[in-house]
N, C-alpha and C positions, 0 to 999 in steps of 0.2 A: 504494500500500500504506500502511497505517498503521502507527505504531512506535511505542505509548506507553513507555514506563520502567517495568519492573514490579518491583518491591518481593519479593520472596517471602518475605520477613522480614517484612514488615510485617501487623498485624493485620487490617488491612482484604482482604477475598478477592478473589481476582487477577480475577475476571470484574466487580467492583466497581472497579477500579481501571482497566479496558479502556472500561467504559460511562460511568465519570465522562472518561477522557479524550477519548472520543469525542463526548460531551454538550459540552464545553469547545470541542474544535473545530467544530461544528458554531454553539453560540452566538456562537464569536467571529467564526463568515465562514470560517475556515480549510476547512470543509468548507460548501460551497454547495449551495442548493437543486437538488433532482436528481443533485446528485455521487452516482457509485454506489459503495456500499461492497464491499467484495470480499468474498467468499464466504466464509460461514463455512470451508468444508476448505481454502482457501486461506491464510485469515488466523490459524487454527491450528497450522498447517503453519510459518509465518511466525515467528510468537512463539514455537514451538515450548510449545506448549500443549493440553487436549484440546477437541475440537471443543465436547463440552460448555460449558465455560466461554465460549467463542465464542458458543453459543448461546443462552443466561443473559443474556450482555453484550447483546447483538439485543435479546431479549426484552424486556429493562428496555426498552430505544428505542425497542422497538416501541406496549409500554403506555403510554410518554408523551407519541408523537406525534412523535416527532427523526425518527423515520426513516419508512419504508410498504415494506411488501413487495410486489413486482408478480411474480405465478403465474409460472414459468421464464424470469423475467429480473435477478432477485435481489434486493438491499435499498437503498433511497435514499434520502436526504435530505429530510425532509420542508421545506416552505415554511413554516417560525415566526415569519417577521417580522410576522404579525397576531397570532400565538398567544403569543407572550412577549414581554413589555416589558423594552426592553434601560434597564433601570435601575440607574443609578449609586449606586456602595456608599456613593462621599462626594458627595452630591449639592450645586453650588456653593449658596453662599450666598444666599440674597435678597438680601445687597446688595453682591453681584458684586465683591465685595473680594479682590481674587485675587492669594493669598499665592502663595510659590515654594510648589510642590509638596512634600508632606513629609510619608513615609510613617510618621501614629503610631499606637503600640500602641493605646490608647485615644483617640477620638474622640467629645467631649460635644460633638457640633454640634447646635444647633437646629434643623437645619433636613431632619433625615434621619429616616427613617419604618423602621418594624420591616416589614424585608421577609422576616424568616426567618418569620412568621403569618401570608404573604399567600396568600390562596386559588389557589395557580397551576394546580390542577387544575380549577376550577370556571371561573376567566377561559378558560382552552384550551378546554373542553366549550362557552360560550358561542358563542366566535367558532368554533368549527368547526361548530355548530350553523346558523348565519348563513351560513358560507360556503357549506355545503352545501345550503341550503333554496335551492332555485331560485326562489324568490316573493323573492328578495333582491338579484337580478341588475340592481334599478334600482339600489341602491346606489350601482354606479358608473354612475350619470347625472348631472350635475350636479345639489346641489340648494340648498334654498331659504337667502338670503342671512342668515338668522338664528338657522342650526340647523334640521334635523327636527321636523316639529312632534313627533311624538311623541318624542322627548329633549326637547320644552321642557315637554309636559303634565308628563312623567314629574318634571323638575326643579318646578315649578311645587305639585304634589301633594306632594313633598319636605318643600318647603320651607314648605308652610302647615303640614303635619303635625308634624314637626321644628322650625321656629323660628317660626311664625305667624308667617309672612307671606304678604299677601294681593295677589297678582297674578295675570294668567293667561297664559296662554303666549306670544298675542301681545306681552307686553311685555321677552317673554326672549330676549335676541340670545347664541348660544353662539359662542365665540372660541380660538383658541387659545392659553391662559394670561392669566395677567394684566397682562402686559406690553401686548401688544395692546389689549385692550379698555380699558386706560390712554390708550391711543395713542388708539383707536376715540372715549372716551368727551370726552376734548381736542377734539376737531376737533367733536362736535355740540355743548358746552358753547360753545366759541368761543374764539376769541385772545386776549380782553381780562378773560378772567375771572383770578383773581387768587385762589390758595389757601391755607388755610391749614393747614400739616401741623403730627403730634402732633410733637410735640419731647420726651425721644427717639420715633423714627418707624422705619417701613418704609421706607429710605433706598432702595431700587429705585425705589418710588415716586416719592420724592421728584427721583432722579437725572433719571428719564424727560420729569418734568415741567420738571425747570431747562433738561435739553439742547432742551425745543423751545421754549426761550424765554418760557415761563411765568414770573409772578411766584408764586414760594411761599414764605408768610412763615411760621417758626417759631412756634409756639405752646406755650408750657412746658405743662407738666402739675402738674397738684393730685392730691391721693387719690382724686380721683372722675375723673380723664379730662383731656381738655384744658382749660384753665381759659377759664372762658367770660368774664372781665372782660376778658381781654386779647382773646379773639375779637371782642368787642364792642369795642376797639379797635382793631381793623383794620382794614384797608383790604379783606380777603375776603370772595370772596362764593360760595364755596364751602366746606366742611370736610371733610376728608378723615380719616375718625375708624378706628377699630377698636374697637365700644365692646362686644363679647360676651367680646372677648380682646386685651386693650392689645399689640399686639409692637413693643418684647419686654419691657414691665415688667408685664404679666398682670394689667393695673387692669381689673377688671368694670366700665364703668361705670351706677352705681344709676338707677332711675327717675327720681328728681328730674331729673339732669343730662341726660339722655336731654330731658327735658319741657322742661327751658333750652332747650337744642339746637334742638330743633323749634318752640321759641316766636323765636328769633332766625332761623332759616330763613323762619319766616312774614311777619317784617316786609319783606320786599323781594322782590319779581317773580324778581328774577334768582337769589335766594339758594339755595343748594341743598348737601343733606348725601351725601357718597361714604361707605357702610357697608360697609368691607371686612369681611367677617367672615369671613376666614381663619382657620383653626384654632376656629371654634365648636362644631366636632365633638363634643371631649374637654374634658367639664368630671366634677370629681371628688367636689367637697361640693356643699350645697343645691340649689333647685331647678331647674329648666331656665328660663332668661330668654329672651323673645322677641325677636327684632328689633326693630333700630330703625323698621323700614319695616314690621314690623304693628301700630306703635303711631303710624302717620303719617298726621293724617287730613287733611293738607294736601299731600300729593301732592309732598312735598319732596324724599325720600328715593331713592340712586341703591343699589342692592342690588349690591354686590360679592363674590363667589365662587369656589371654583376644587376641584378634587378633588384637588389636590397632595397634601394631608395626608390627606385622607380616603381615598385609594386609594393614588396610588404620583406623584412628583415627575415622572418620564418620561411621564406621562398628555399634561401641559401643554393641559389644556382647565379654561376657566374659564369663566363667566357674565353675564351684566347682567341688572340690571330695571332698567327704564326706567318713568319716572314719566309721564304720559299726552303731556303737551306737550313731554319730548324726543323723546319715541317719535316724536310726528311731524315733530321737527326730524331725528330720523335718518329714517325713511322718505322723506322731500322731495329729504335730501342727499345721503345717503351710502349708500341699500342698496345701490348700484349696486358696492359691495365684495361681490366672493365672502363666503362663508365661509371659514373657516381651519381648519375641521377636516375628514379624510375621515370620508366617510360611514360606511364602514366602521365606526371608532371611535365613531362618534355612535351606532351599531345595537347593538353593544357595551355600550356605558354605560347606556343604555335596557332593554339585556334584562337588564342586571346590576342596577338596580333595580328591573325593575317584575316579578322572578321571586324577590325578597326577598333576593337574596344581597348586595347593598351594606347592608341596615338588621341582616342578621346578622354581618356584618365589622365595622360599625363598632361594635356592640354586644359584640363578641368584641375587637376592639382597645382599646374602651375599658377594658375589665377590663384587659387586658395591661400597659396604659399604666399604670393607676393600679399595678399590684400595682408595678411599676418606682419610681413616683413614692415608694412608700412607703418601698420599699428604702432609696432615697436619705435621706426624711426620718429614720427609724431608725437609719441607720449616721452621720447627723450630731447625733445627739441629745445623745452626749457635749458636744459642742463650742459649743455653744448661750449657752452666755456669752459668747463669742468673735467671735458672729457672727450676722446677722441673714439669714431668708428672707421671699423675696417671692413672688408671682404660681404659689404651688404648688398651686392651686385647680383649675386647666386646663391646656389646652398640652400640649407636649409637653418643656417646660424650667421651669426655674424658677430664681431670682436671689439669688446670695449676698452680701450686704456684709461685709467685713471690718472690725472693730473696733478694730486692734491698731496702727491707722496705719498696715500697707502698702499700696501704691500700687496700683494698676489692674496696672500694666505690671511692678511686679515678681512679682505675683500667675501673671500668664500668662507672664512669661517664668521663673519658677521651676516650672513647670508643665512647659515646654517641654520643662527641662532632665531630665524625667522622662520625657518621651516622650507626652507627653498635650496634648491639643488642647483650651484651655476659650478661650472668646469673654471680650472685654471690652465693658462695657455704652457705655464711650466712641465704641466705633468704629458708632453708631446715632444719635449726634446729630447735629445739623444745627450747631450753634453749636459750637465750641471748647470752651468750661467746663461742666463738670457742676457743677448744682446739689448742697452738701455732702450733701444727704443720700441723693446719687446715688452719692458717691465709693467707690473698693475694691469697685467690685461686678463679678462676674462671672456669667457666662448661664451654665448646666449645663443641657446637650438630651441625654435619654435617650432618645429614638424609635428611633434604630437601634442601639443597642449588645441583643447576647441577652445573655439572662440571665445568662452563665458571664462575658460582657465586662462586664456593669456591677459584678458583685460583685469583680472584679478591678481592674476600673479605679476603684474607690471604693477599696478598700485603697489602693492604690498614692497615689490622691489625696489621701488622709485623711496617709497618709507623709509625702508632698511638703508641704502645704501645713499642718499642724495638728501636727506631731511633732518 
């Protein structure tokens, strides 16, 4: 039998509060696929409530796939572990910095996505559409070691349309997350290569690469991206850049430095550019910049990707392109690795862009993001003597310095003391010392606060830190 706690006082209607607790059990496992629910005259009887509302409560379940009714054997648990992505409200960090646990009012993570805009009725109609097409039942056959061709054409047409770049499907290996294909991409570059990450960086990266024994040397940054005097002093012969969307200081880097870059990849055999271009999704002013690797006519460039930000963090599928002569250092060595994603999820992603609903999410999230982005610049416009912004262009965060002499850490932990979660720019360096004109700075990530959490969690901020 089932017992929710029913409110009769409360505004919300009692068959709304039967079908939310019933939705909850079923998401969290407490009620399992095929468990059968008890009859509505039964479960009426029970709450002592009228059947009607019993019935209301089904109904909702029924329209959104929780449950299935079977002709004179009653209502049961529908199978959602394809149809819902079980995604985390605070999704950990990219660089796995894992504080005590600590439940705050507000939450400016960078690294969490507006899940209350996300199409969950159109992702459910996809994959039940799949599941039930019987021309789909190869799916689970094992398949090909570098993705579905059709997920790689559909990425491939993407990504010339969206970031001009020019490859074709053979050179796209799909992975699970970017972690992996870190791992993946180590082992064809080889043992002895030698990288150089942005300094501040994408420290997951960087972690991945030190644990398997890689040498990866820091690289400060200028206004335009990694500085290339010092790349041209080092001993690397790789770079590991983010040049659409610096993370986490949101440096675009300009065509010139892009043209360095690839003029310094070209003078050596082994030399070669990693273009993570996470978060290239969501840019806010001028015009759309291309990839690094549609402007590579030297076959240097390794194209890095992933849908974390562009659909949901629980996805955990990301991408490569591979430039001609690794492709076939990966084919020689290592196809003989499965794939890492099911098939399933591959058929998924595939009918989700090539049926137009990913280029209308992102296009509907991009608005979301900016109307957010704006909030925040608005509600700091007072304070604008006090304090400098950075990297508000794109992304889904952007960087405050403080002026006034306080420290990094009195900043977030005066924050703390208010119940609010902001990052410090410190805890993304490779090196100890921030460069001064790095100092007092803090990240603010609005991707998952709604609308009623950012205008509350900005008062409250604006209190704590400016008042």
């Amino acid at each position: 039998m089932i017992t929710p706690i029913i409110d009769p006082a409360s505004k919300i209607p009692v068959y709304t509060q039967i079908y939310k607790y019933i939705r909850k059990e079923i998401e969290s496992g407490h009620l399992a696929c095929l468990d059968r629910l008890p009859s509505t005259r039964l479960l009426a009887s029970h709450l002592q409530v009228s059947r009607n509302t019993i019935d209301m409560a089904y109904g909702q379940l029924l329209d959104e796939g929780y449950i299935v009714s079977s002709p004179k054997r009653g209502f049961f648990v529908s199978d959602i572990s394809a149809n819902l992505m079980p995604i985390p409200l605070d999704p950990q960090p990219r660089t796995e910095n894992h504080e005590t646990e600590t439940a705050y009012d507000f939450d400016f993570s960078p690294y969490g996505v507006d899940l209350e805009n996300f199409p969950f009725g159109t992702w459910r109609k996809t994959m039940r559409d799949i599941l039930y097409d019987d021309r789909n039942t190869r799916l689970f056959e094992a398949g090909h070691c570098q993705g579905d061709e059709d997920l790689r054409q559909a990425i491939a047409s993407y990504l010339h349309q969206s970031r001009g770049a020019v490859c074709s499907p053979d050179q796209i290996i799909v992975g699970a997350g970017t972690d992996y294909l870190i791992l993946l991409l180590s082992q064809i570059l080889g043992p002895d290569t030698v990288f150089a990450m942005e300094n501040p960086s994408y420290m997951q990266s960087y972690r991945i690469l030190t644990h398997l024994n890689f040498n990866a040397v820091p690289i400060p940054l200028d206004r335009f991206g990694m500085d290339i005097q010092k790349l041209n002093a080092s001993p690397a012969n790789v770079a590991y850049v983010t040049p659409s969307h610096h993370f986490p200081m949101g440096i675009v880097m300009p065509i010139k430095r892009r043209q360095e870059l690839l003029t310094w990849a070209g003078r050596e055999e082994d030399r070669y550019i990693i273009e993570d271009d996470y978060d290239s999704e969501f840019r806010y002013k001028g015009k759309p910049i291309p990839s690094l690797q549609g402007i590579d006519s030297g076959q240097k460039v390794i194209y890095l990707s992933t849908f974390s930000k562009a659909i949901a963090p629980s996805i955990r599928m990301g991408y490569l392109v591979l430039p001609p002569k690794l492709l076939e250092i990966y084919r020689e060595n290592y196809s003989f690795y499965s794939n890492t994603v099911p098939r399933t999820e591959q058929k998924q992603i595939t009918e989700f862009m090539r049926r137009g609903y990913f280029e209308r999410h992102l296009n509907r999230m991009r608005m979301i993001y900016k109307g957010k982005r704006d909030y925040i610049l608005k509600a700091l416009e007072p304070y604008m003597n006090r304090i400098r912004i950075y990297g508000e262009n794109s992304g889904l965060h952007l960087l405050i310095r403080f002026l006034d002499g306080r420290s990094e850490a009195e900043l977030v932990q005066r924050a703390k003391a208010f119940n609010i979660h902001i990052f410090g720019l410190s805890q993304y360096t490779i090196t100890p010392d921030l460069p001064e004109n790095m100092t007092s700075t803090i990240i603010l990530g609005y991707g998952s606060l709604t609308q009623k959490a950012l205008k509350e969690g900005m008062d409250r901020l604006i209190q704590c830190l400016f008042e």
